[in-house]
C-alpha positions as CSV (number, residue, x, y, z in Angstrom):
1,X,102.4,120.1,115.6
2,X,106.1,119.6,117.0
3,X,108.4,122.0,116.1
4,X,111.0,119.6,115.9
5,X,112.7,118.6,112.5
6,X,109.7,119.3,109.6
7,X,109.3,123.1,109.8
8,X,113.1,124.0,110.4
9,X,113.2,122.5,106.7
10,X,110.7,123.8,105.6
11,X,108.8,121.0,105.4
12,X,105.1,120.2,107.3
13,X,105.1,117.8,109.8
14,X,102.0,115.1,110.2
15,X,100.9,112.5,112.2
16,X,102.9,109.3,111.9
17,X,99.8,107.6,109.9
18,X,99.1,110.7,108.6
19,X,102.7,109.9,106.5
20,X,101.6,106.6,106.1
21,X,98.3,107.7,103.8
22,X,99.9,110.1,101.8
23,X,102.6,108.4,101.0
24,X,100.4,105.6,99.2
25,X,98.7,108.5,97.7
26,X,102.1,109.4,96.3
27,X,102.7,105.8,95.0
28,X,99.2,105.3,93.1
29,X,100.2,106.2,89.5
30,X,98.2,108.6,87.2
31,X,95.5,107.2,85.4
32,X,95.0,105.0,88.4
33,X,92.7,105.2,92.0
34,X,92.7,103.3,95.3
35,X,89.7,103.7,97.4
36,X,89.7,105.2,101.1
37,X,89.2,101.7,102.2
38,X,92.0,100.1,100.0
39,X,94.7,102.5,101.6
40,X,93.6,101.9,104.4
41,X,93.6,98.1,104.0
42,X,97.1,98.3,102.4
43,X,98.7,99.7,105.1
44,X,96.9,97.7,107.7
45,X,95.7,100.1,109.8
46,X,93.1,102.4,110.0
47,X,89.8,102.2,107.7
48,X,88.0,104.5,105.2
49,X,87.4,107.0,107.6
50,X,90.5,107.6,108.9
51,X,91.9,107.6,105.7
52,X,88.7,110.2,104.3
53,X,90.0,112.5,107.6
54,X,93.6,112.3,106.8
55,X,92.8,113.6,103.4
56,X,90.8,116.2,104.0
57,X,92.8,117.7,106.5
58,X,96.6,117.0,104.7
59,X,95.7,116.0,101.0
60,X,96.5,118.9,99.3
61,X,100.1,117.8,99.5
62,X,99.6,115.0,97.1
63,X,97.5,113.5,94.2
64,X,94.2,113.8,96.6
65,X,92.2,112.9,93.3
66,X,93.3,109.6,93.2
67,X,92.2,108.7,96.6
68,X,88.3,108.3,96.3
69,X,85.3,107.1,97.1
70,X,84.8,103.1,96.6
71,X,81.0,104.0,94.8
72,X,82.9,106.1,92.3
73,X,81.3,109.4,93.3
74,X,83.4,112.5,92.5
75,X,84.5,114.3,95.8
76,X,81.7,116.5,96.7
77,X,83.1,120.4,95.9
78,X,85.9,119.3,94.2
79,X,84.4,117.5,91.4
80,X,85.3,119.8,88.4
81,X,89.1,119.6,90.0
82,X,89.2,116.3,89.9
83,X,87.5,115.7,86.9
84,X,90.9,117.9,84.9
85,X,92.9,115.7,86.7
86,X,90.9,112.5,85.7
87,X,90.9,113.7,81.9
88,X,94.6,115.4,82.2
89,X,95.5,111.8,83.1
90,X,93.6,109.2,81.4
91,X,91.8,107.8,84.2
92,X,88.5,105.7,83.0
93,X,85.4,107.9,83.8
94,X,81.8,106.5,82.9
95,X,79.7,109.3,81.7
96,X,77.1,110.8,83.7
97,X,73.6,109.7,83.3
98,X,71.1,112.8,82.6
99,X,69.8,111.6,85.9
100,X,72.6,112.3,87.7
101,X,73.3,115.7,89.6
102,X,75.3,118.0,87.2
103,X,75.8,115.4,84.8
104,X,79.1,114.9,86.1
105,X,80.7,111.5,85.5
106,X,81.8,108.8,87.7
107,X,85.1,106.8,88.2
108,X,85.0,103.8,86.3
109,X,86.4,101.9,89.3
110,X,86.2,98.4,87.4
111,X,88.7,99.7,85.1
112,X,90.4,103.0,87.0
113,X,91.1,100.8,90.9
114,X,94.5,100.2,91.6
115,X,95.8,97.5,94.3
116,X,99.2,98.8,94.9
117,X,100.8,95.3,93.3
118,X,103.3,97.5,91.0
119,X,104.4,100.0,94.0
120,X,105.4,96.2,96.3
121,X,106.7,95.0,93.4
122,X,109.1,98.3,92.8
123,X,109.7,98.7,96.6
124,X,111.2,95.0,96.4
125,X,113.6,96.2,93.3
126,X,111.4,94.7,91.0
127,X,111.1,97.0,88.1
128,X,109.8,100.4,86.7
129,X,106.6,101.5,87.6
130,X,103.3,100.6,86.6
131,X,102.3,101.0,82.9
132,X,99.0,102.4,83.3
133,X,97.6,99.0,82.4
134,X,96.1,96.9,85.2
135,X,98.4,96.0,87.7
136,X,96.1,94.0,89.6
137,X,95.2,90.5,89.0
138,X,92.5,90.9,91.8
139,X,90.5,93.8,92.4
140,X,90.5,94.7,96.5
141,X,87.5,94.8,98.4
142,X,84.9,97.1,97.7
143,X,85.2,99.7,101.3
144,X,82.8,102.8,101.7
């Protein structure tokens, strides 16, 4: 890490695309989720695993719960943190199946998966931000 300008201010410094992901994290409103894949096909760079590694490794600076897997699966270890901020914020859950490990629920991604449209929109001095109701007119391409 460079001691440059970020820690004089208190501030952590990251990787250039580092900044990238969790700024997008940042923009994804609550109640909403993008996948690993869809960050990293909004920003153009990068895929789902680079996205997943920047996560794990800087993600406690922002909403990391609204990052996710594109199958829906709550993060593994983290799932009953998540799961308050899921409830705390309205996001769309489907209820766990008694087949399913801990009965925990998933994402409803159908209904929960953001595209970013509101954030482009905003960027461009477009308007306030997203409602909470679907923003996206298409739904991005499922990524694992």
């Amino acid at each position: 890490m460079s001691e440059e300008s970020g820690p004089e201010q208190g501030l952590p410094e990251y990787p250039e695309y580092a900044e990238r992901v969790l700024e997008v994290a940042e923009l994804i409103p609550p109640g909403r989720v993008m996948t690993y894949g869809d960050v990293a096909e909004w920003l153009e760079e990068g895929g789902p695993r680079q996205v997943g590694r920047v996560m794990a490794l800087y993600g406690g600076a922002v909403p990391w719960w609204r990052v996710v897997r594109a199958d829906g699966r709550l993060l593994p270890g983290h799932e009953l943190r998540a799961l308050g901020h899921y409830r705390t914020e309205a996001t769309p859950l489907r209820e766990a199946g008694r087949a399913s490990e801990g009965h925990v629920p998933r994402l409803d991604m159908r209904r929960a998966r953001w595209d970013g449209t509101a954030a482009v929109h905003d960027a461009a001095g477009g308007g306030a931000a997203d409602s909470g109701e679907a923003a996206h007119p298409r739904a991005p391409e499922a990524h694992t």
